[in-house]
FIRO-382466 format. One record per residue (C-alpha): residue number from 1; z negated, x negated, y. Coordinates in nm, 4 decimals. Layout:
# FIRO-382466
+-----+----------+----------+----------+
! num !        Z !        X !        Y !
+-----+----------+----------+----------+
! NUM !        Z !        X !        Y !
...
+-----+----------+----------+----------+
***
This chain:
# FIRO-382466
+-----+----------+----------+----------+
! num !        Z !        X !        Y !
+-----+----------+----------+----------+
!   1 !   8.7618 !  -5.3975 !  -0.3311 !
!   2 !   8.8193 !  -5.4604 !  -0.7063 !
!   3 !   8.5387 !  -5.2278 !  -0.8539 !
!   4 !   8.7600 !  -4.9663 !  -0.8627 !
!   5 !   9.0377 !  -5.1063 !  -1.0076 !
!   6 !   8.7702 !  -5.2342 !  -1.2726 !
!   7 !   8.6426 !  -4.9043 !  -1.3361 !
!   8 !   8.9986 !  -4.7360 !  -1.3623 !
!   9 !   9.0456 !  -5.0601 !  -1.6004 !
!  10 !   8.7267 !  -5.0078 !  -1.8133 !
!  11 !   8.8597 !  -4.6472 !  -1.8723 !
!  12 !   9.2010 !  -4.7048 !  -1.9518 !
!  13 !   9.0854 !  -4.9629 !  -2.1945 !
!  14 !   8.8545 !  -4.6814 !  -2.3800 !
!  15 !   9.0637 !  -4.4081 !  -2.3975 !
!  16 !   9.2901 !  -4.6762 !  -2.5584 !
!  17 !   9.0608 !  -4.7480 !  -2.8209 !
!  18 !   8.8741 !  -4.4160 !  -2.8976 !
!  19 !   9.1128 !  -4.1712 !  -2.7266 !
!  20 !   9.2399 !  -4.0858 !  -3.0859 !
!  21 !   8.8845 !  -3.9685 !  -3.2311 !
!  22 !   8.7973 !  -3.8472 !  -2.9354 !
!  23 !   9.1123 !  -3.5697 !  -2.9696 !
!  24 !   9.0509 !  -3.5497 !  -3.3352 !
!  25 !   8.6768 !  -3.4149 !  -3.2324 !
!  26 !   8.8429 !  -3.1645 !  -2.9715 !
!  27 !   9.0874 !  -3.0632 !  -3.2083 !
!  28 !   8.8327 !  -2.9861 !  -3.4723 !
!  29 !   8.5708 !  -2.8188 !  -3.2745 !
!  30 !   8.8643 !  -2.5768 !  -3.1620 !
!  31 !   9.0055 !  -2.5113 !  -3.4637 !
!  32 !   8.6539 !  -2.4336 !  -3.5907 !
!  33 !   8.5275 !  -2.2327 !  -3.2788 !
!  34 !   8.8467 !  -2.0308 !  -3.2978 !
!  35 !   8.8593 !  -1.9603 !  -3.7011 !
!  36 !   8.4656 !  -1.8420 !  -3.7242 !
!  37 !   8.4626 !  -1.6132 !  -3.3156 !
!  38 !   8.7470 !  -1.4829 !  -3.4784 !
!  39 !   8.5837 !  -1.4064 !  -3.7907 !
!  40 !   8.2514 !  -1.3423 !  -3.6109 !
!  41 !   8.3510 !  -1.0873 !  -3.4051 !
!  42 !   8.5305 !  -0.9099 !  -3.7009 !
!  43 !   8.2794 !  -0.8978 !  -3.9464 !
!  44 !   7.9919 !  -0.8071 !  -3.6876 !
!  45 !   8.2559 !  -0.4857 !  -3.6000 !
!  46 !   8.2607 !  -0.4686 !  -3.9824 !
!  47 !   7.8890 !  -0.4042 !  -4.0103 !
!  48 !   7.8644 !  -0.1779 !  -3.7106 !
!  49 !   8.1423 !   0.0445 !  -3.8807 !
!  50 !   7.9998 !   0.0356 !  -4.2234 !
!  51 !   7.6506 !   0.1029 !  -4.0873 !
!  52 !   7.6749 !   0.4040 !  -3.9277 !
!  53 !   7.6019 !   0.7224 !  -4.0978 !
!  54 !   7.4241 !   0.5418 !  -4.4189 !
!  55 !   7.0951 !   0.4777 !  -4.4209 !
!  56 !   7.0533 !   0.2547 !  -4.6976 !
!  57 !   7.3345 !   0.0921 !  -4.5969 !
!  58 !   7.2271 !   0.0122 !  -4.2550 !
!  59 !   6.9054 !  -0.1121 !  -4.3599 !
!  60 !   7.0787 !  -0.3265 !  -4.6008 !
!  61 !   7.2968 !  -0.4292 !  -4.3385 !
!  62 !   7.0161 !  -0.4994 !  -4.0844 !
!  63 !   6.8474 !  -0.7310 !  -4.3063 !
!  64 !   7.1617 !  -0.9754 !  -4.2586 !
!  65 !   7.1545 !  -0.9259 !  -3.8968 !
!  66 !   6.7534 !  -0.9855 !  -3.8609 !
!  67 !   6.8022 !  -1.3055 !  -4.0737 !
!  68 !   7.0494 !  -1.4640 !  -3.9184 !
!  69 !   6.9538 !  -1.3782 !  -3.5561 !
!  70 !   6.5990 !  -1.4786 !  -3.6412 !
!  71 !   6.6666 !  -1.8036 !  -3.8287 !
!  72 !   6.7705 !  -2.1422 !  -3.6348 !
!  73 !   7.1358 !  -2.2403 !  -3.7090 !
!  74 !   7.0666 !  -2.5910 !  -3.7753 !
!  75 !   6.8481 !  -2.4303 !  -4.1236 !
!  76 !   7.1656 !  -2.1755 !  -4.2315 !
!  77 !   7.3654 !  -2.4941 !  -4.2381 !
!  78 !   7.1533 !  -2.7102 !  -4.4510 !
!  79 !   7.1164 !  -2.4196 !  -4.6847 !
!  80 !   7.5062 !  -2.3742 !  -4.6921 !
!  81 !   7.5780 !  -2.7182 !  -4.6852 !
!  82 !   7.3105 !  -2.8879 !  -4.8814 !
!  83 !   7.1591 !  -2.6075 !  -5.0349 !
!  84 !   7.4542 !  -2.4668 !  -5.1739 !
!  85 !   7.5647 !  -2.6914 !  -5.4786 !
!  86 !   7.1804 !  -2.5468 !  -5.6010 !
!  87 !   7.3149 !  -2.2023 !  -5.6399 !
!  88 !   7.6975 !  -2.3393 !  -5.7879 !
!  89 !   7.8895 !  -2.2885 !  -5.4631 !
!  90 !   7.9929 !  -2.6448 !  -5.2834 !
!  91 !   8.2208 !  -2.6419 !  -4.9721 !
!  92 !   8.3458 !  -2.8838 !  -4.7666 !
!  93 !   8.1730 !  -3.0192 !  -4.4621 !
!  94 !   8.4348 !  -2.8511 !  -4.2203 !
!  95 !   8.4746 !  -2.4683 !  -4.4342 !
!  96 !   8.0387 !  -2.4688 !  -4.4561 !
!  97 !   8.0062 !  -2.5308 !  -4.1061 !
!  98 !   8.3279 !  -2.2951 !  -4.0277 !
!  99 !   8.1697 !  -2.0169 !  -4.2625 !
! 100 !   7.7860 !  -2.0786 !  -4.1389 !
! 101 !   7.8910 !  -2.0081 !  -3.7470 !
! 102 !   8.0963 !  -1.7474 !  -3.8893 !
! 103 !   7.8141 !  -1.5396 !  -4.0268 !
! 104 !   7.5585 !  -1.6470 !  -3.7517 !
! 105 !   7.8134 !  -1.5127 !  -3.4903 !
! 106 !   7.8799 !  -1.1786 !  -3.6736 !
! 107 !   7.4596 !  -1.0924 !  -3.6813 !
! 108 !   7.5279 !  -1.1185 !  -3.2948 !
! 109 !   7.8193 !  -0.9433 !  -3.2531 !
! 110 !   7.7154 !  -0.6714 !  -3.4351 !
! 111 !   7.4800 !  -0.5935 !  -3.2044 !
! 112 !   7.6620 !  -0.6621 !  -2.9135 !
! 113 !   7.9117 !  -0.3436 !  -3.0768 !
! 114 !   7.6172 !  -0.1622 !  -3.1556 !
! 115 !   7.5047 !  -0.1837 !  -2.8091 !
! 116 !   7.8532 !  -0.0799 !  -2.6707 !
! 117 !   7.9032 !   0.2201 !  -2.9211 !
! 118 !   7.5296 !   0.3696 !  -2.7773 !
! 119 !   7.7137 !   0.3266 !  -2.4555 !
! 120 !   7.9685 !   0.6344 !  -2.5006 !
! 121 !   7.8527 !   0.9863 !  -2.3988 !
! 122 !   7.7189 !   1.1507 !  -2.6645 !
! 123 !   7.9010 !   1.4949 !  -2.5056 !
! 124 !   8.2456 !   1.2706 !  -2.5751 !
! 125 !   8.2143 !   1.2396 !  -2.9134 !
! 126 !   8.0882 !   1.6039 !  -2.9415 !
! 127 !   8.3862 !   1.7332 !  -2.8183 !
! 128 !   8.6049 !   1.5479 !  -3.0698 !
! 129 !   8.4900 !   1.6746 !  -3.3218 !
! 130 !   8.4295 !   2.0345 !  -3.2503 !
! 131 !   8.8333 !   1.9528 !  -3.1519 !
! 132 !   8.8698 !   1.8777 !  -3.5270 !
! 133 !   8.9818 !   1.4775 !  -3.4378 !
! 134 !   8.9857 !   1.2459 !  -3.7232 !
! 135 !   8.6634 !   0.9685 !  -3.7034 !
! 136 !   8.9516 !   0.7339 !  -3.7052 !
! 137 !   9.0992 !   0.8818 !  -3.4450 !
! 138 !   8.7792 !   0.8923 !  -3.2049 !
! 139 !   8.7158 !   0.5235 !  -3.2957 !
! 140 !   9.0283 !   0.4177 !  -3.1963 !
! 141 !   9.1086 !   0.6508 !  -2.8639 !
! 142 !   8.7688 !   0.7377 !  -2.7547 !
! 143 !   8.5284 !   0.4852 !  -2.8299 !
! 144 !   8.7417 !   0.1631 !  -2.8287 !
! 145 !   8.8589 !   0.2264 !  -2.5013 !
! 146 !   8.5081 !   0.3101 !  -2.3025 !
! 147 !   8.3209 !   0.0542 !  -2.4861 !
! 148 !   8.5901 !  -0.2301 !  -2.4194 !
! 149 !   8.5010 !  -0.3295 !  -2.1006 !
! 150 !   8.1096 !  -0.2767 !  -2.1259 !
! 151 !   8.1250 !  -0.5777 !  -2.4288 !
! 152 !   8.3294 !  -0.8297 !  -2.2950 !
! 153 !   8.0883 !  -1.0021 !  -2.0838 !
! 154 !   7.8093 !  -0.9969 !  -2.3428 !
! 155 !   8.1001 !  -1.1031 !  -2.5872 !
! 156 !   8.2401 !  -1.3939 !  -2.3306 !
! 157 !   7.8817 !  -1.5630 !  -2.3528 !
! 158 !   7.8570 !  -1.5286 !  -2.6925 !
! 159 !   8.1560 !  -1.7245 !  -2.7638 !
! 160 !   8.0665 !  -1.9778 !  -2.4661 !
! 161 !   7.7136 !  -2.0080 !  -2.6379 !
! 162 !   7.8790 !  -2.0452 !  -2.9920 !
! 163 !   8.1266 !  -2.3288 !  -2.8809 !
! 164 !   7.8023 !  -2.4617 !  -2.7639 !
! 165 !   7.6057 !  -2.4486 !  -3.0668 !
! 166 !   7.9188 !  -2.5882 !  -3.2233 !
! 167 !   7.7939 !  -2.9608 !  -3.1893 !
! 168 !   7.4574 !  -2.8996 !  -3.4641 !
! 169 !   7.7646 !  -2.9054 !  -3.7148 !
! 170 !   7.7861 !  -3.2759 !  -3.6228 !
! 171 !   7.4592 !  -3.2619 !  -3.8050 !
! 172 !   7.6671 !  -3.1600 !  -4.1034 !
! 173 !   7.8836 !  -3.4523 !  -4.1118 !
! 174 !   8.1769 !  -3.2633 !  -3.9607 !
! 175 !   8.4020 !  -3.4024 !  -3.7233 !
! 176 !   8.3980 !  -3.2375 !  -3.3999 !
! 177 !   8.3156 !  -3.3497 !  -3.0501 !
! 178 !   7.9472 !  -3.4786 !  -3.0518 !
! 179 !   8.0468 !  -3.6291 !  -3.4393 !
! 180 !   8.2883 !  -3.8161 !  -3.2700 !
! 181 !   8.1419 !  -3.9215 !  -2.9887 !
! 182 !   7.8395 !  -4.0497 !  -3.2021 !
! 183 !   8.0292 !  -4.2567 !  -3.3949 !
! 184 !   8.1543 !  -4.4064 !  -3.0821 !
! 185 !   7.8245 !  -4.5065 !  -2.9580 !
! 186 !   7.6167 !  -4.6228 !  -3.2272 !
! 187 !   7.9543 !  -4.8569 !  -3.3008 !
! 188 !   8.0525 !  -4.9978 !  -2.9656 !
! 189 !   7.7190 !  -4.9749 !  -2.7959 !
! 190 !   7.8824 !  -4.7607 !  -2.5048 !
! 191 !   7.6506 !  -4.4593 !  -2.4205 !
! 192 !   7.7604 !  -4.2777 !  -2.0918 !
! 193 !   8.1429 !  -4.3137 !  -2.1339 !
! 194 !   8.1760 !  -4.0955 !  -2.4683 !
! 195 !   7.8240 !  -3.8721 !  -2.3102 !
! 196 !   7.9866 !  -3.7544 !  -1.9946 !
! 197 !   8.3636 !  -3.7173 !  -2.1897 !
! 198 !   8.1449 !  -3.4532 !  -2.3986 !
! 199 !   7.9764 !  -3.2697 !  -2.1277 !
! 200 !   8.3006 !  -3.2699 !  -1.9360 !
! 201 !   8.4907 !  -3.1681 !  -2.2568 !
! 202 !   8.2165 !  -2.8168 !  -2.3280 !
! 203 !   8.2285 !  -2.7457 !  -1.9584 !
! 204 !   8.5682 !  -2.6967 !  -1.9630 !
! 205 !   8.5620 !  -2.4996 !  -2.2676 !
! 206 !   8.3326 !  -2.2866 !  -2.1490 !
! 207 !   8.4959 !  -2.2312 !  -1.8256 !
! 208 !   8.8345 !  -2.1457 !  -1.9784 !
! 209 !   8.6571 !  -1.8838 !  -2.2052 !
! 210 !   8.4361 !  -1.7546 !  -1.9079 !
! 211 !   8.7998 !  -1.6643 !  -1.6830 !
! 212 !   8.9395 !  -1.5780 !  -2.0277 !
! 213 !   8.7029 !  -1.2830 !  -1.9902 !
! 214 !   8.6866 !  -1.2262 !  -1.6305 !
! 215 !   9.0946 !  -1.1504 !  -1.6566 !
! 216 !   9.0287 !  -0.9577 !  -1.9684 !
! 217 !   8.7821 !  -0.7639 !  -1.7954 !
! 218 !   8.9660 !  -0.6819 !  -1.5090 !
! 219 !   9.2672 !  -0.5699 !  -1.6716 !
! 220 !   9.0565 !  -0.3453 !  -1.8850 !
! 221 !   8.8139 !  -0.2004 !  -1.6118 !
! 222 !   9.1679 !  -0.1338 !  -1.4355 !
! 223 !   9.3374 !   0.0023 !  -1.7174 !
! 224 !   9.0600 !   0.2746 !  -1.7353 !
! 225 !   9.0925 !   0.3494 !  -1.3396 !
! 226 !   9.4208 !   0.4079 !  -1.3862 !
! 227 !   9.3872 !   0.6447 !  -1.6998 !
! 228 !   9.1323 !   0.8239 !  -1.5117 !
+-----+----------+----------+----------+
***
């Protein structure tokens, strides 16, 4: 009769005494997750853009993309991290892992973009221009709109694999979840408490970004029934 008053007492008594660093961790990997998807998905757009129509440029460009996509995270961030102050440039533990998911997520969403702008008709884009439509223009009302709902779900579990990949930048001294949660164990000795508090806390990350992009898809895959 009293084990589970002890067990709701063992937890209440360590949430009291790491709940702090174990919201500082969530906190952080957010704040970090959000800053370099963000960036991520801009810059890979970036390259997409920039690479079209320009050979040299696109090769340039596809040597950053092959790179990054074919290195392991875990080695960008020791050569941004620790291998930085080498070539003059020394960040902070937090901006160096921000800035190395950043880049490793653009490489990826660049081709996820790449994949969606091959997607459009090649008849559509045809037609704009023998109509005399601006390449601004066609980006923004022709190809935008069919590709939007082809790249979300590729998109969605790129960002649930990125907040994933977040916890190597424990390996970088920065403060997120698995940091935290570290430091928990190796200094109270407590091992499943702070373990299953992690899982539970990417799960539910990953879940809220996963119906994120259901409902974004929906709306989308509506909004094009109904323009149709």
């Amino acid at each position: 009769m009293d084990m589970p008053a002890d067990i709701v007492i063992h937890w209440a008594d360590f949430f009291r005494q790491h709940g702090a660093d174990l919201a500082l961790g969530l906190w952080t990997t957010l704040h970090i997750c959000a800053v370099a998807v963000s960036a991520g998905i801009l810059l890979g757009f970036m390259v997409e853009i920039l690479s079209r129509n320009h050979i040299l440029r696109r090769r340039i460009l596809r040597v950053y993309i092959e790179i990054f996509r074919g290195t392991p995270l875990l080695v960008q961030l020791y050569l941004l991290y620790f291998g930085g102050p080498a070539f003059g440039l020394s960040l902070e533990a937090d901006t160096a892992g921000t800035v190395g998911l950043a880049l490793y997520a653009g490489a990826y969403f660049a081709e996820i973009f790449r994949a969606g702008f091959l997607s459009i008709p090649a008849g559509h884009l045809e037609a704009a221009h023998s109509l005399g439509i601006s390449p601004l223009r066609i980006l923004w009302r022709i190809e935008l709109p069919q590709m939007a709902g082809l790249i979300v779900p590729p998109s969605v579990n790129q960002i649930i694999t990125l907040m994933k990949d977040s916890a190597v930048l424990s390996i970088i001294t920065v403060t997120e979840m698995t940091k935290q949660s570290t430091r928990i164990m190796n200094e109270s000795f407590i091992i499943v408490e702070p373990l299953c508090l992690l899982a539970l806390s990417y799960w539910l990350l990953s879940s809220l970004a996963g119906w994120a992009g259901r409902c974004l898809e929906i709306r989308l895959t509506r909004h094009r029934s109904l323009k149709k």
